[in-house]
C-alpha positions as CSV (number, residue, x, y, z in Angstrom):
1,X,78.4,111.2,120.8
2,X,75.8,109.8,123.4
3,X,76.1,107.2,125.1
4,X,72.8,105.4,123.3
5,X,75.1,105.9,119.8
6,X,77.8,104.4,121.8
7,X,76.2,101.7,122.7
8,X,74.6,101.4,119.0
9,X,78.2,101.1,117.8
10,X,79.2,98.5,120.2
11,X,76.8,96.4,119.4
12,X,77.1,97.1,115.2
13,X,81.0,96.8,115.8
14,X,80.2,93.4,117.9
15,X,77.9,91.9,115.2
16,X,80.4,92.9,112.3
17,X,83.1,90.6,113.4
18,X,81.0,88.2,112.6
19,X,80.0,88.6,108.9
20,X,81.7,86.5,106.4
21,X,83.0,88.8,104.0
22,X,82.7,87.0,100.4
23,X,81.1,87.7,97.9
24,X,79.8,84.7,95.3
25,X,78.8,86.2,91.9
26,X,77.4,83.5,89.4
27,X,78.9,84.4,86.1
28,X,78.8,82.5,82.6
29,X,82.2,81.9,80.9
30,X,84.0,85.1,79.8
31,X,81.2,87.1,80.3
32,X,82.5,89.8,82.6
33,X,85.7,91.1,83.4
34,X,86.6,92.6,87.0
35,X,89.1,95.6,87.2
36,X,90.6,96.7,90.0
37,X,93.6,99.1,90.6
38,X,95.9,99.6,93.7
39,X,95.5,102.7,95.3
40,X,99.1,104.5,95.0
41,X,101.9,103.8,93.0
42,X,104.7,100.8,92.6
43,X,107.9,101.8,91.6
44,X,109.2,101.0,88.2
45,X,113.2,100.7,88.0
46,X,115.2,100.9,84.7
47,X,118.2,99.1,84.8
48,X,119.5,100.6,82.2
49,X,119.3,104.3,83.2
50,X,118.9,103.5,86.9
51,X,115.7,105.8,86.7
52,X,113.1,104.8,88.6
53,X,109.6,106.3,88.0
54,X,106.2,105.3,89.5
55,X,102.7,103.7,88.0
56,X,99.8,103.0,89.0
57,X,99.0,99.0,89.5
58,X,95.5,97.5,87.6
59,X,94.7,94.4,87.8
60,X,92.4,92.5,85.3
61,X,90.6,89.1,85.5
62,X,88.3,87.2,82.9
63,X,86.9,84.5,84.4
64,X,87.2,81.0,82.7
């Protein structure tokens, strides 16, 4: 890397910190749904066997 893309990436890097990072959508009333899932797994423990597997995490929200 050159030191002109260093700098470059200073600079970006400096300006970044700054940014407010939300996002307002306007939405109507239970018009979308937003999905989202967790990257990996959570464990799942069965009390009864005292198996534990794993799943994967999604999260869905309907706004109101």
């Amino acid at each position: 890397m050159g030191s002109n893309t260093h700098s470059s990436v200073t600079h970006y890097r400096q300006w970044a910190k700054h940014l407010d990072v939300v996002m307002c959508q306007q939405h109507k009333a239970e018009e979308n749904i937003f999905v989202d899932w967790q990257d990996g797994r959570v464990p799942i423990h069965n009390p009864i066997t005292g198996e534990t597997s794993e799943a994967h995490l999604f999260l869905a929200v309907l706004r109101s």
